[in-house]
HTML snippet that shows the backbone in 3Dmol.js (N, CA, C, O; Angstrom):
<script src="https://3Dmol.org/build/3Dmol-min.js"></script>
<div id="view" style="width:600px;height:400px;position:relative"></div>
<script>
const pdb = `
ATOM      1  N   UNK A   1     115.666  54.420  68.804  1.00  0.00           N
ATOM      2  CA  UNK A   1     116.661  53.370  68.672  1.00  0.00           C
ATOM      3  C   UNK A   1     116.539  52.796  67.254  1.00  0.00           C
ATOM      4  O   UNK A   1     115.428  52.486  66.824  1.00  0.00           O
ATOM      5  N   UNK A   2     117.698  52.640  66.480  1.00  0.00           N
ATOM      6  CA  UNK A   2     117.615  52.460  65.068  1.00  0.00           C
ATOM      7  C   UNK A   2     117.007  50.558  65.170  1.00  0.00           C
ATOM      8  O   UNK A   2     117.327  49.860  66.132  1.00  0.00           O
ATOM      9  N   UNK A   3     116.443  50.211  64.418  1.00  0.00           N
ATOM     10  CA  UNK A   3     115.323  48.763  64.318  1.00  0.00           C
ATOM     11  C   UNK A   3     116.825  47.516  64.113  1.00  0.00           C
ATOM     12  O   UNK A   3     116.618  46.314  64.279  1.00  0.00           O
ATOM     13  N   UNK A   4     117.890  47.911  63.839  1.00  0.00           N
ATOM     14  CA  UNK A   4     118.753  46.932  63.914  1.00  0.00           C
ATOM     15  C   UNK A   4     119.558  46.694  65.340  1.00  0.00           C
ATOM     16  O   UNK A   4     119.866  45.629  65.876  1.00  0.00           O
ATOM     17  N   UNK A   5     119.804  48.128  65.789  1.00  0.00           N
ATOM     18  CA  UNK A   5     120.257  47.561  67.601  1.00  0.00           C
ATOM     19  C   UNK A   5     118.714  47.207  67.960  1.00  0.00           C
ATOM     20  O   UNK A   5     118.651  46.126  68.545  1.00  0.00           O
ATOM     21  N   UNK A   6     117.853  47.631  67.827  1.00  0.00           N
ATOM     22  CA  UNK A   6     116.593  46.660  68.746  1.00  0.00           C
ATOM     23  C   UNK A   6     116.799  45.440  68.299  1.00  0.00           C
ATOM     24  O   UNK A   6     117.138  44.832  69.314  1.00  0.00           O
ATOM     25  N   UNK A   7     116.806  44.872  67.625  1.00  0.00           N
ATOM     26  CA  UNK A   7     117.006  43.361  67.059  1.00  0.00           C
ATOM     27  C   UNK A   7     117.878  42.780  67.556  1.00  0.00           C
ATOM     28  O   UNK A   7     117.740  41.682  68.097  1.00  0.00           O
ATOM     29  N   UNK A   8     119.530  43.756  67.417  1.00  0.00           N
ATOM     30  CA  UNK A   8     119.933  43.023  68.539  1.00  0.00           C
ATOM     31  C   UNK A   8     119.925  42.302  69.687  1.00  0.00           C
ATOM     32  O   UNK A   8     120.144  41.170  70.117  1.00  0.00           O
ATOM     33  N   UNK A   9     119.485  43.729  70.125  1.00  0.00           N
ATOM     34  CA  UNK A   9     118.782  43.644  71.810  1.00  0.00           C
ATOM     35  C   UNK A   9     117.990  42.439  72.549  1.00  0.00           C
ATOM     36  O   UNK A   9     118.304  41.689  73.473  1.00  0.00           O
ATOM     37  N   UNK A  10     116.595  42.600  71.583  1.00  0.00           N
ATOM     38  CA  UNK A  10     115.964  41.375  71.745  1.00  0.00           C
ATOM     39  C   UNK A  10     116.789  40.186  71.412  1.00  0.00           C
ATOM     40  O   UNK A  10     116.733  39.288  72.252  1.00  0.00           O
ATOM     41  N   UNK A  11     117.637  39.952  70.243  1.00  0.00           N
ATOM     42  CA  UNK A  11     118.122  38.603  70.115  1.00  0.00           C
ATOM     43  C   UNK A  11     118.532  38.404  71.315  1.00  0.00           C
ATOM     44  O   UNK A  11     117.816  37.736  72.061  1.00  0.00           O
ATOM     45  N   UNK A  12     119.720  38.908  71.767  1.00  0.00           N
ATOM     46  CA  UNK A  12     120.682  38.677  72.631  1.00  0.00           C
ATOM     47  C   UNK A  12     120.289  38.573  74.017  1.00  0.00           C
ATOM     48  O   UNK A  12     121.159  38.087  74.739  1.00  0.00           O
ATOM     49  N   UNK A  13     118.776  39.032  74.800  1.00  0.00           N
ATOM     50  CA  UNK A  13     117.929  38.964  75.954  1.00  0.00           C
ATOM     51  C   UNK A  13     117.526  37.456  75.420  1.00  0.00           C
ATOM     52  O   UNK A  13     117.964  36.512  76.078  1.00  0.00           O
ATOM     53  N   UNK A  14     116.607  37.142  74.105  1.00  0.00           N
ATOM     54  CA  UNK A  14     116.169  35.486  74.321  1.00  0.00           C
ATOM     55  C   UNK A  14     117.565  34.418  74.298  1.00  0.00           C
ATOM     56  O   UNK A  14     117.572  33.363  74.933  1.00  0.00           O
ATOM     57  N   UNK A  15     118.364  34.743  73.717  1.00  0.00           N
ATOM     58  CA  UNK A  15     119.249  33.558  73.859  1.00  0.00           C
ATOM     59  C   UNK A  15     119.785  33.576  75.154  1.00  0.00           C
ATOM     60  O   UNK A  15     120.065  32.460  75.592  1.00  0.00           O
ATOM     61  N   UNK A  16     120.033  34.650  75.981  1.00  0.00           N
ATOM     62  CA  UNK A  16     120.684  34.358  77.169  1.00  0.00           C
ATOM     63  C   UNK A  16     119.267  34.079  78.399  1.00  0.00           C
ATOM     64  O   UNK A  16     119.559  33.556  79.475  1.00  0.00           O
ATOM     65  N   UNK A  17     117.827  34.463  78.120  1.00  0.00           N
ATOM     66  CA  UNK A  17     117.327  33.726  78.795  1.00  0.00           C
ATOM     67  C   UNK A  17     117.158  32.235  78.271  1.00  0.00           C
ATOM     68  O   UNK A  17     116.899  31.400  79.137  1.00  0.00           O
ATOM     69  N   UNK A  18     117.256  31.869  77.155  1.00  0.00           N
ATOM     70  CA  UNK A  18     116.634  30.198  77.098  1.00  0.00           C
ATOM     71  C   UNK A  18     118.061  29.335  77.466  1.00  0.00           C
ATOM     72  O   UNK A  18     118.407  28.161  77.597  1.00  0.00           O
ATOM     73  N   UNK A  19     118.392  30.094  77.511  1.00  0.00           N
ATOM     74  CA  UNK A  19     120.171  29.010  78.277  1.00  0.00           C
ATOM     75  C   UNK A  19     119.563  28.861  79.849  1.00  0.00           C
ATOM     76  O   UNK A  19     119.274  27.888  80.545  1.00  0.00           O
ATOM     77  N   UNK A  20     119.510  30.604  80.087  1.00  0.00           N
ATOM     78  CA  UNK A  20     119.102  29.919  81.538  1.00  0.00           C
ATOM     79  C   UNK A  20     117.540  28.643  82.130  1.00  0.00           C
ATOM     80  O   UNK A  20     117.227  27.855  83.023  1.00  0.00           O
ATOM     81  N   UNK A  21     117.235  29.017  81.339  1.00  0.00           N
ATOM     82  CA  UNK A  21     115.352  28.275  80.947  1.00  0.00           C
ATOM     83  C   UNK A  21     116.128  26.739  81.185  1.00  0.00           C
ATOM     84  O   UNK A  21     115.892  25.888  82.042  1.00  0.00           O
ATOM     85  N   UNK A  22     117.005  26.743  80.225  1.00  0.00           N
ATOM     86  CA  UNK A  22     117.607  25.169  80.335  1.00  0.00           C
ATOM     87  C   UNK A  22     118.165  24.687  81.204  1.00  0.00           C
ATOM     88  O   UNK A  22     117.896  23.657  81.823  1.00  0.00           O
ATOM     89  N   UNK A  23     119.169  25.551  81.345  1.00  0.00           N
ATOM     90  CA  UNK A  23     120.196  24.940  82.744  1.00  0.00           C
ATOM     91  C   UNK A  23     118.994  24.799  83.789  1.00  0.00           C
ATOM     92  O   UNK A  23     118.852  23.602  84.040  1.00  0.00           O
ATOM     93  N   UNK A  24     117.967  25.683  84.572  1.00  0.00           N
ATOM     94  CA  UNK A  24     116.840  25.396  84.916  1.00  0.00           C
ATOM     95  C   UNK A  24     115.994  24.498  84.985  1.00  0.00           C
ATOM     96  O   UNK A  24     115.157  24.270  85.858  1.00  0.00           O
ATOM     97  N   UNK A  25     116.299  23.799  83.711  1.00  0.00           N
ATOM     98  CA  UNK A  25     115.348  22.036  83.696  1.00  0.00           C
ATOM     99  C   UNK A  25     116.249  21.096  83.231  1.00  0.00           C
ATOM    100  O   UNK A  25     115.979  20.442  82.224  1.00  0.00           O
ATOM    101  N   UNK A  26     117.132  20.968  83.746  1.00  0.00           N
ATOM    102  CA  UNK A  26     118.207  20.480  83.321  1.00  0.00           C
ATOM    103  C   UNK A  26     118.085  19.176  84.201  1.00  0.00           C
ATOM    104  O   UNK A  26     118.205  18.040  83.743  1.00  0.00           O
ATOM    105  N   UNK A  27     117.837  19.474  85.500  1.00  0.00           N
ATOM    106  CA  UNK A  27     117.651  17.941  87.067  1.00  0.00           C
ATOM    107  C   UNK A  27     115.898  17.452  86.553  1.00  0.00           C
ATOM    108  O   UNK A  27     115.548  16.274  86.623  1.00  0.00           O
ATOM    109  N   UNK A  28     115.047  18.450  86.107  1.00  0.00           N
ATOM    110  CA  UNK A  28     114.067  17.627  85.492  1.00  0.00           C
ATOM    111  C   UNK A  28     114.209  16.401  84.682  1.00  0.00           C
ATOM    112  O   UNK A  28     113.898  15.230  84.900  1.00  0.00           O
ATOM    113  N   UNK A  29     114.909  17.153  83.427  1.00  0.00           N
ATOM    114  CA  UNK A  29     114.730  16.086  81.954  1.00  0.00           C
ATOM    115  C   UNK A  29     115.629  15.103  82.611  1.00  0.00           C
ATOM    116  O   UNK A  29     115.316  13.914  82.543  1.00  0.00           O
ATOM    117  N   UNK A  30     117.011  15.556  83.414  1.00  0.00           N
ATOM    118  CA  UNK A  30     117.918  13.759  83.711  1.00  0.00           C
ATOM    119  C   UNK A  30     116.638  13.046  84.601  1.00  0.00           C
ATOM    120  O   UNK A  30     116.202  12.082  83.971  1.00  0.00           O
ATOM    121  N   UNK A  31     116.011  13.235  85.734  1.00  0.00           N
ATOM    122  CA  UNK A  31     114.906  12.643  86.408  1.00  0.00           C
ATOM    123  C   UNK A  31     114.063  11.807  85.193  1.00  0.00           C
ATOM    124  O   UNK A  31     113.658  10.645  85.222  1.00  0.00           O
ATOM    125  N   UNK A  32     113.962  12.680  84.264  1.00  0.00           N
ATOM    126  CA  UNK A  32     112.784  12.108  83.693  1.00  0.00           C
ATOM    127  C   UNK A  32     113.091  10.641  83.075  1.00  0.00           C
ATOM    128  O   UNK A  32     112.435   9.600  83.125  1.00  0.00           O
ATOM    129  N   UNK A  33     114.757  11.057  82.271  1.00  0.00           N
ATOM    130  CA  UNK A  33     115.381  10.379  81.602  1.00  0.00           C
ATOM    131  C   UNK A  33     116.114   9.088  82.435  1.00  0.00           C
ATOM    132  O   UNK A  33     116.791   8.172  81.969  1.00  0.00           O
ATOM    133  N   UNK A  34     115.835   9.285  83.440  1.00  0.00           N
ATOM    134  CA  UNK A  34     116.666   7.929  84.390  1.00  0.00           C
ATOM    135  C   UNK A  34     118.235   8.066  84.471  1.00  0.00           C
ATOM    136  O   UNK A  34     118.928   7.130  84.871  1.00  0.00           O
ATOM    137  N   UNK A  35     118.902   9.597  83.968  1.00  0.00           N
ATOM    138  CA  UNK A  35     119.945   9.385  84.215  1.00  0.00           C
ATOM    139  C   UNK A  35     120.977  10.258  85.459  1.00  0.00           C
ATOM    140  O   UNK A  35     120.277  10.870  86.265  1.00  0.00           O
ATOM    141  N   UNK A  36     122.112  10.353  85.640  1.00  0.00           N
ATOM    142  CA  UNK A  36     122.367  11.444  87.012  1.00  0.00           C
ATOM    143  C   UNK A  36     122.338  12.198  86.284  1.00  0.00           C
ATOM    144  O   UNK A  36     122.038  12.053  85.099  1.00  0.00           O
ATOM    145  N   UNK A  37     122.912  14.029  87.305  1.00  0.00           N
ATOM    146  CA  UNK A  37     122.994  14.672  86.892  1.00  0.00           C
ATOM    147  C   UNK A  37     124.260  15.267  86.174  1.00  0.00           C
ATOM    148  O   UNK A  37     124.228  15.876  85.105  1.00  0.00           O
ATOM    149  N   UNK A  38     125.403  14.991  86.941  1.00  0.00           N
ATOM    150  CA  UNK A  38     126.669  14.396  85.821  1.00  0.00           C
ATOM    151  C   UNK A  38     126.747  14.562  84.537  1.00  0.00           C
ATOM    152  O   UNK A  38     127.181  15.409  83.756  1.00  0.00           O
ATOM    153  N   UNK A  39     126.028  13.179  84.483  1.00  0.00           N
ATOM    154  CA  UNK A  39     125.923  13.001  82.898  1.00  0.00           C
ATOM    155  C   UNK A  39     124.742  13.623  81.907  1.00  0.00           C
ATOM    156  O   UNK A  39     124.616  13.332  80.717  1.00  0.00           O
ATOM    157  N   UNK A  40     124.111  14.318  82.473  1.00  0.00           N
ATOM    158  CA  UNK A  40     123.003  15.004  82.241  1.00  0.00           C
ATOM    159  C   UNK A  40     123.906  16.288  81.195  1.00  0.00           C
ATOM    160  O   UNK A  40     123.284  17.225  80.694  1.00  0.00           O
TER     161      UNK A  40
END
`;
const viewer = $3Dmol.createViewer("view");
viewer.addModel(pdb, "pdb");
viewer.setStyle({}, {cartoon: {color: "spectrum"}});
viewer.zoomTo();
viewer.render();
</script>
């Protein structure tokens, strides 16, 4: 695999896991933060 589609590759696997990572702690940080989830 030429070293620029791997780069791709990997980019495009971490950004679409740390979205999900977030949406994931998303009812944490409003909890933490005192606010709903709404507005979260």
């Amino acid at each position: 695999m030429p070293l620029a589609l791997w780069a791709l590759t990997l980019s495009a696997f971490a950004i679409g896991t740390t979205e999900f990572v977030i949406v994931g702690l998303v009812p944490t940080i409003a909890n933490d933060l005192g606010v709903s989830l709404p507005s979260a």
